[in-house]
Each structure stands twice: as structure tokens, then as C-alpha cells.
C-alpha positions as CSV (number, residue, x, y, z in Angstrom):
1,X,21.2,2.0,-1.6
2,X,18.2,3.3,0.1
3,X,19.9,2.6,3.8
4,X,22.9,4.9,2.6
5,X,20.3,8.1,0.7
6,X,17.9,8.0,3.8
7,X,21.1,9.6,5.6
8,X,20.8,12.8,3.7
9,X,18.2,14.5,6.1
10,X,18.7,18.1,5.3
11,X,18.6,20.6,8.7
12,X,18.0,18.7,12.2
13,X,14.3,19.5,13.2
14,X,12.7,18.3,17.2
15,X,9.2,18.8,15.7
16,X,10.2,15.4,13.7
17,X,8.8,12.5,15.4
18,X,9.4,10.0,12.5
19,X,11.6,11.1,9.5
20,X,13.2,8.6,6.7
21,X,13.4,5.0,7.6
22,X,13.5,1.6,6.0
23,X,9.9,0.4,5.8
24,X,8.1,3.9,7.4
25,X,6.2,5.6,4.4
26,X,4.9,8.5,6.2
27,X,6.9,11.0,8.6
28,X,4.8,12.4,11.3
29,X,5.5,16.0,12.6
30,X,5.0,17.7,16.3
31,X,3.6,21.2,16.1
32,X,2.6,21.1,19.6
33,X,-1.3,20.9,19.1
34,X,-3.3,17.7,20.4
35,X,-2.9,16.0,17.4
36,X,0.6,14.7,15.4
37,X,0.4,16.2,11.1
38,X,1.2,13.0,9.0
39,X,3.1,13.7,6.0
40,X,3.3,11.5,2.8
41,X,3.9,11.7,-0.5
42,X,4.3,9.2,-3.5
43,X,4.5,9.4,-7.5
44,X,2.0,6.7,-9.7
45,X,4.1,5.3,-12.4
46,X,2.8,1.8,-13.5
47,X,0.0,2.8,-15.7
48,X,-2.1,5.8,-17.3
49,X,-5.5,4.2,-16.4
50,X,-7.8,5.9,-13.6
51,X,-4.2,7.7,-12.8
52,X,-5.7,10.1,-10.3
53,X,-7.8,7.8,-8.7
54,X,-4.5,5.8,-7.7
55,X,-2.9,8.9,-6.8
56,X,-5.2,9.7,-3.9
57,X,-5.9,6.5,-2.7
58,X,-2.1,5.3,-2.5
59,X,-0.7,8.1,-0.2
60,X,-4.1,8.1,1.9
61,X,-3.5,4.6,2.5
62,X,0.5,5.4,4.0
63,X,-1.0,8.0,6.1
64,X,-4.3,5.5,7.4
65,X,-1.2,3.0,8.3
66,X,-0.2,5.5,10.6
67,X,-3.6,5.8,13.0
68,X,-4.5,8.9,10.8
69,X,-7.0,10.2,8.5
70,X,-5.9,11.7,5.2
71,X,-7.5,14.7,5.2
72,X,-5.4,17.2,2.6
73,X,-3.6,16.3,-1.1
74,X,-1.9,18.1,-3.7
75,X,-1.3,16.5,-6.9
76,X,1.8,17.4,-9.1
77,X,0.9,16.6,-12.7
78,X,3.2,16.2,-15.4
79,X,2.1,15.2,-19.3
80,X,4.3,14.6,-22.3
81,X,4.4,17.6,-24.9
82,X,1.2,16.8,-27.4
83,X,-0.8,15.7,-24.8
84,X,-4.7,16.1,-25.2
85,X,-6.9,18.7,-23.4
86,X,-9.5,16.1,-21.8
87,X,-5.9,13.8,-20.7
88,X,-5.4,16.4,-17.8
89,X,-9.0,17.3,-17.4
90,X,-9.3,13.3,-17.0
91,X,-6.5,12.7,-14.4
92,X,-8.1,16.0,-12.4
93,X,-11.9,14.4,-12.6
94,X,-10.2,11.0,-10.8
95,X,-8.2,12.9,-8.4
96,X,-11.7,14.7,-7.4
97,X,-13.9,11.8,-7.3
98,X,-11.6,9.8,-5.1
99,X,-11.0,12.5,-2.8
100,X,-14.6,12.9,-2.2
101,X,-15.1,9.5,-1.1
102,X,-12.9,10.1,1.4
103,X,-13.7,13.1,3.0
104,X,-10.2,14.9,1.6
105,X,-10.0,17.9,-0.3
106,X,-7.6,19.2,-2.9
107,X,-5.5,22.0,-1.5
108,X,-3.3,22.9,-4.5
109,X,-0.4,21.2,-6.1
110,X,1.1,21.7,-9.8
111,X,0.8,21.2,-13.5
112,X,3.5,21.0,-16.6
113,X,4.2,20.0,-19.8
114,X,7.5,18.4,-20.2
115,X,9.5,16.4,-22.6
116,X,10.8,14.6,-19.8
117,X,8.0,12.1,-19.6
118,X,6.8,9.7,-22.0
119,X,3.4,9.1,-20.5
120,X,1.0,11.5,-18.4
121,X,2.5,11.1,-14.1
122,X,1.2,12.1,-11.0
123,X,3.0,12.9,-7.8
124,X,0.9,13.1,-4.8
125,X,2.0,15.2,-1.5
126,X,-0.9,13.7,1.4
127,X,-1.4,15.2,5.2
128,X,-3.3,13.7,7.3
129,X,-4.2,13.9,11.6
130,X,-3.9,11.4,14.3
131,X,-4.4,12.3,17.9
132,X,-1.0,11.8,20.2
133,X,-2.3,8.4,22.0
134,X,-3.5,6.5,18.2
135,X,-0.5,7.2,16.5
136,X,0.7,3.6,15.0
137,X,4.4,3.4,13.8
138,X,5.1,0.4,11.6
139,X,8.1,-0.2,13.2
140,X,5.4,-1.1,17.0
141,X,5.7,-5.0,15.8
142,X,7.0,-7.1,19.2
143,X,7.8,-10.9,20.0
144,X,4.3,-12.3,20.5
145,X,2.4,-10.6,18.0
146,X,0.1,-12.2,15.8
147,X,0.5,-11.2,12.2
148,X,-2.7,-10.9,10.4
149,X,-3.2,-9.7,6.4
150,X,-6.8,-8.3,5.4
151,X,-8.2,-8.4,1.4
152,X,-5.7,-10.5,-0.6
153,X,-2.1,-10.1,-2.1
154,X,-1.2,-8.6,-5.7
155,X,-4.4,-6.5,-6.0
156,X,-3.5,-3.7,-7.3
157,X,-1.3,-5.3,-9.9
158,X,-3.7,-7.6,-11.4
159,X,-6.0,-4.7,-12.4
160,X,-2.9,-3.2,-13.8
161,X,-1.8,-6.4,-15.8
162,X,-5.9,-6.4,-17.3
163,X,-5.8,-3.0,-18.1
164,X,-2.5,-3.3,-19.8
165,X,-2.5,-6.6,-21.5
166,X,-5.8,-6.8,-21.8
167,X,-5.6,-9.4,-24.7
168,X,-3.4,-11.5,-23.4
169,X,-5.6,-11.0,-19.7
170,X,-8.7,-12.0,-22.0
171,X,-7.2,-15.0,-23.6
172,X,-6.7,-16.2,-19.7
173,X,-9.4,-15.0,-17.5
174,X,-12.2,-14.7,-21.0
175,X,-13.5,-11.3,-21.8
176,X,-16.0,-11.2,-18.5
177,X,-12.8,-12.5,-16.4
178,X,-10.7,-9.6,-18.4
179,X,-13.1,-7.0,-17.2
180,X,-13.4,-8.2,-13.8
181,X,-9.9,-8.4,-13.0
182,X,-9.5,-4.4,-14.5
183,X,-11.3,-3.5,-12.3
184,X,-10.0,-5.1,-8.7
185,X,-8.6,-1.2,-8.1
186,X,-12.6,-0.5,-7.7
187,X,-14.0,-3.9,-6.2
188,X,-12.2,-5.2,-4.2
189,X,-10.5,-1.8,-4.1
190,X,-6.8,-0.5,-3.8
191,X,-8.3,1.8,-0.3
192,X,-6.8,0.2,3.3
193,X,-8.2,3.2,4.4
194,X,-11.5,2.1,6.1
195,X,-9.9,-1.3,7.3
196,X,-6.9,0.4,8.5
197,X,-9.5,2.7,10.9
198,X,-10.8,-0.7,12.2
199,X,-7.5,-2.1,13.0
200,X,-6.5,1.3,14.4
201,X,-9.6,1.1,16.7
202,X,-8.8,-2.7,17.7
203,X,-5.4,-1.3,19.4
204,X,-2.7,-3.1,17.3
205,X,0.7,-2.8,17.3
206,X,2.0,-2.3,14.1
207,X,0.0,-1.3,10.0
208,X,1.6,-1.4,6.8
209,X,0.6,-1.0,3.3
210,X,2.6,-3.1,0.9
211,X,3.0,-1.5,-2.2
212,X,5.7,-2.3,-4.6
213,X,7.2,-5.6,-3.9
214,X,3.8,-6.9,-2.9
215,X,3.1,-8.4,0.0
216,X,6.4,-10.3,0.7
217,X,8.5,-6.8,0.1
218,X,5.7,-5.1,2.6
219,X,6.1,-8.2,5.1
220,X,10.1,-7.7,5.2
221,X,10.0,-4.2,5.4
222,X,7.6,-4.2,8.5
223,X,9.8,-6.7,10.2
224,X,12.8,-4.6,9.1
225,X,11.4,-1.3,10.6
226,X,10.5,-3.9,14.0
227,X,13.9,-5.3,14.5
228,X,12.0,-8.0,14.8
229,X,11.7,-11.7,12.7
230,X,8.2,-12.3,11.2
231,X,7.6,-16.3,10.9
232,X,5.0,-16.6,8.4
233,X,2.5,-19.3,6.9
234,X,3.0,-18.6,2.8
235,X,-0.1,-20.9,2.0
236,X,-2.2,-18.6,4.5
237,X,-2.0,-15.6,2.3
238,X,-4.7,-15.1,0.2
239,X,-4.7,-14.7,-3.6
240,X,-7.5,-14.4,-5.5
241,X,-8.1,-16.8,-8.6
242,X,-7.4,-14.0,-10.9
243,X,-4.8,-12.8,-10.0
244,X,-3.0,-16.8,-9.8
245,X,-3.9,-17.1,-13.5
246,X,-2.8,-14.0,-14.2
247,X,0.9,-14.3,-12.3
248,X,1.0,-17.7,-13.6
249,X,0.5,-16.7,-17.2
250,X,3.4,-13.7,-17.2
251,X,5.8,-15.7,-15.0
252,X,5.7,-14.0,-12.1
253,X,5.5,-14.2,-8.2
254,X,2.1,-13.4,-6.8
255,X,3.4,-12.5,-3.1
256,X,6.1,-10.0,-5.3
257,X,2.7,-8.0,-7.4
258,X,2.6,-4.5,-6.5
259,X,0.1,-5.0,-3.1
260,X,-2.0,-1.6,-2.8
261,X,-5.8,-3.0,-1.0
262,X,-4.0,-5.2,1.5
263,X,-3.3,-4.6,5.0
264,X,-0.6,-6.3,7.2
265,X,-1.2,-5.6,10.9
266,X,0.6,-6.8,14.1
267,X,-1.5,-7.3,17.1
268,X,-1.3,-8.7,20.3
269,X,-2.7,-12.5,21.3
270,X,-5.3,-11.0,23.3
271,X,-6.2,-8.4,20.8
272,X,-6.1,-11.3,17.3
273,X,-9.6,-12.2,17.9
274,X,-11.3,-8.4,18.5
275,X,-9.8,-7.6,15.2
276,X,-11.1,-10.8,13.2
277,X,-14.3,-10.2,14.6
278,X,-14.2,-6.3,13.8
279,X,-13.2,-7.3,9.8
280,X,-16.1,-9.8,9.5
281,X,-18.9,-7.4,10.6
282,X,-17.8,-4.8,7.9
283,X,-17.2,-7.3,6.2
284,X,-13.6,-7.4,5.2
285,X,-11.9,-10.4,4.4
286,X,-9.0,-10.9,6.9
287,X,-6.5,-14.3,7.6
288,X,-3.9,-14.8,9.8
289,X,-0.6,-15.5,8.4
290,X,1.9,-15.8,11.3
291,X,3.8,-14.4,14.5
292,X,6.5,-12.5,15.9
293,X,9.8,-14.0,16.9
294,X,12.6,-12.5,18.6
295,X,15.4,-11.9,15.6
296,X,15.8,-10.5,12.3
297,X,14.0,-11.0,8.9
298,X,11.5,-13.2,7.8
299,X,10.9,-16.9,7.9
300,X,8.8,-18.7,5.6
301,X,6.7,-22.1,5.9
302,X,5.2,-23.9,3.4
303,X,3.3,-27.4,5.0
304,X,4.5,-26.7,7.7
305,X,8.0,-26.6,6.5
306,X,10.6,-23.7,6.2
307,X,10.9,-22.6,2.7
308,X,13.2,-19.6,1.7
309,X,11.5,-16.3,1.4
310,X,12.0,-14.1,-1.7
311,X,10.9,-10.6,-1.4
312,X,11.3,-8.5,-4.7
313,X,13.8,-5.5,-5.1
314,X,11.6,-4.6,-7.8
315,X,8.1,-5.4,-8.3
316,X,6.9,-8.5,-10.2
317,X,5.1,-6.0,-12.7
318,X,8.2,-4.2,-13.9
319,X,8.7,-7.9,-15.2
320,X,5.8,-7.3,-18.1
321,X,5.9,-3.6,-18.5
């Protein structure tokens, strides 16, 4: 379904450099300067917990994918009739602190009241700048790649399972585990921003940020947008403790838990070991998962042995809420 809407592109425009694709989150524009304007924007739907902190950090992460640095945001924020004063005075404080951490300020955007929602939304629109010759398309992936993954799969959704089951999250992690695990968004953060710079800096091929779907969803879109088949070690990827006990309490697929605070890159053989090296001395935790092939899809291993991938058409959360 997505294939067939991406075709409806509106007027035909040779300052577009990327538009709509399969697995490309960002478009990036030519206005003839020395640097390419990075567009992006994307709606936070999965919970009402530190909702403008998401905002923000989500689309900055789909532009950092691309080489650039977020730099501009405008929220559109939409709350169900009856909601409080301090809700929207809440959602505006987040949106503020987490722009200020990185560097981006708040150039407009919108407010409403409407009947149309049944919880309090946000919709962000980010921009962002990345010089001609550091642009990174996430479709840059080639045969002979080395596929690394930095932080661990399904962050972002076990804070979101904590937060929103957080009885159920206490009855399997304990009360300390319970608080812990809300708050992965903050430590070991939802932001690729600062690792994607790294990887940007290390020359590889090919960033993405896997969001809904989780890791596996991010892995096949990347290899989509590559033309290229990924082969890749499924025991290498790292999940956290919490969020295993979590997944395996609800039923649900780690590698499939909405993925924000991950980072998949593609780099070349020469290039694999300047990046690990350039994660530790931050330090951010890194792994490598895999390599490019010459195909289509994604190939998964297990001891060694092919297994059959599942990616998610919908994320493992929309399982539990």
C-alpha cells in the first residue's frame, strides 16, 4: 500500500534530490547554497508520557541519518476537548527542553482543540543542514558492506510498555526494574543523534533509524531502499535484559519493538574497525550484526544457521496498546 501512495508526488520539482521512497524518512532539497535543507516530519502516537520530548528527538534522529544536523522544528499540537491547561503547557516544556539539548530551536508550528483525538498528539515538521559531500542516503548500502547496529533493539518501546503497564512491568522487572525500564527514553536514550554524527564522520555508506517495526522492520527497509540483501547474525543483536522480560511477558518479538535509540549503519571493510573504535571512546555500545550480499531482502542466521526473518507490518507494541 505504501509502494502504490508514495506515487502521488504532487508538482515535479529539480530542487528534490530525495523525495518519497520505501525506507528514506527524510527528503533532502537543492536550493543551490553549499549545503542540501533536510526535511522530515513525523506524528508521536504510542503514548502521552514525555510526548514532546519524543517529538523532537524522533524527527532529529531521521534527519542525523541523513549526514545532517537538525537544526529547526515546529510542533503541531492537537488535544481532546476538556483537556487541562498545564497538559499543553507540559507537552510545550518537553518540546523546549529537548530542543535545547540539541542545539535546535522552535520556529513555529500549531495548536487545537479537537474532538478528533482521544488523547493529546504531536506532529513534528524537522529541518535540518548537511554540506553536499556528507550527505548519507539510506539507500548508499553496497555488496561488501559490513552491517553494524549501535545501543540495543526495542528501546524505545520498553520505556513505553513501563510507562504504560506499569503494574504488570512491576510485577516483572520489581518496582526499581519498573522505574528503570520507564525511563530507557532518557538513559540509554531514544537520541541517534550524537552516534549518527560519529558514524557520519567515520565515512559510512549507509544510516538508518528503525522506528516502528523495530529493528527487523528498520533492517529490511534499509536493504529495501539498497537493492541490496542484508545477511544478518539474529543472536548478535543486542537486547537489553529489560526489555527480554518485558517482550517475553506481553508475547511479543523483541527485534519487531518500536526501535527509536538504535542506529544501523553500513560501512565498508576497511572503514568497520574506525567506526567500532570511534563508538567505544564516546562510549557507545556498538556490535556487528552482518554483511551485504548482492540480491534482495534479508537473510537471517541463528547458530550459524538460516532461520526465516519476520519483520513486522505493524509494531509489536500495537500488540498491548
Amino acid at each position: 500500500m505504501l509502494r502504490a501512495l508514495l506515487r502521488y508526488r504532487g508538482a515535479p520539482d529539480q530542487t528534490v534530490i530525495v523525495g518519497p521512497a520505501l525506507g528514506v524518512d527524510a527528503a533532502v532539497i537543492d536550493l543551490g547554497m553549499r549545503d542540501y535543507l533536510v526535511l522530515k516530519s513525523d506524528p508521536v502516537t504510542f503514548t502521552t508520557l514525555d510526548l514532546g520530548w519524543y517529538a523532537v528527538h524522533v524527527n532529529a534522529n531521521d534527519i542525523a541519518v541523513m549526514g545532517a544536523r537538525p537544526r529547526w522544528f515546529q510542533p503541531t499540537i492537537v488535544v481532546p476537548p476538556g483537556s487541562a491547561e498545564t497538559t499543553v503547557r507540559r507537552i510545550m516544556r518537553d518540546i523546549d527542553r529537548a530542543a535545547r539539548r540539541l542545539a535546535i530551536a522552535i520556529t513555529g508550528g500549531h495548536t487545537e482543540v479537537s474532538a478528533a483525538v482521544r488523547q493529546p498528539i504531536v506532529a513534528g515538521d524537522m529541518q535540518g543542514l548537511v554540506s553536499r559531500r556528507h550527505l548519507i542516503l539510506p539507500t548508499g548500502a553496497r555488496p561488501g558492506d559490513v552491517l553494524v547496529i549501535s545501543s540495543s533493539a526495542g528501546i524505545e518501546g520498553t520505556a513505553i510498555l513501563a510507562r504504560e503497564r506499569p503494574g504488570e512491568a512491576c510485577r516483572v522487572l520489581g518496582t526499581a526494574g519498573q522505574r528503570r525500564a520507564a525511563r530507557f527514553h532518557h538513559r540509554p536514550g531514544i537520541s541517534i543523534v550524537r552516534a549518527a554524527g560519529i558514524a557520519t564522520r567515520c565515512g559510512v555508506h549507509a544510516l538508518h533509524d528503525p522506528t516502528e517495526g523495530g529493528v527487523a522492520t528498520g533492517l529490511f527497509e534499509m536493504a529495501t531502499a539498497s537493492r541490496c540483501r542484508f545477511v544478518v547474525d539474529l543472536d548478535a543483536i543486542p537486547i537489553r535484559p529489560y526489555t527480554q522480560r518485558l517482550c517475553a511477558h506481553f508475547g511479543l518479538r523483541p527485534l519487531g519493538l518500536i526501535g527509536s535509540g538504535a542506529l544501523l549503519a553500513s560501512v565498508s571493510q576497511a572503514r568497520v574497525r574506525a567506526l567500532l573504535q570511534a563508538f567505544a571512546a564516546e562510549p557507545i555500545p556498538a556490535a556487528v550484526i552482518g554483511h551485504v550480499v548482492e540480491g534482495k531482502g534479508v537473510t537471517g542466521r541463528r547458530n550459524g544457521r538460516v532461520v526465516r526473518f519476520a519483520w513486522s507490518e505493524r509494531d509489536e507494541l500495537t500488540r498491548v496498546l
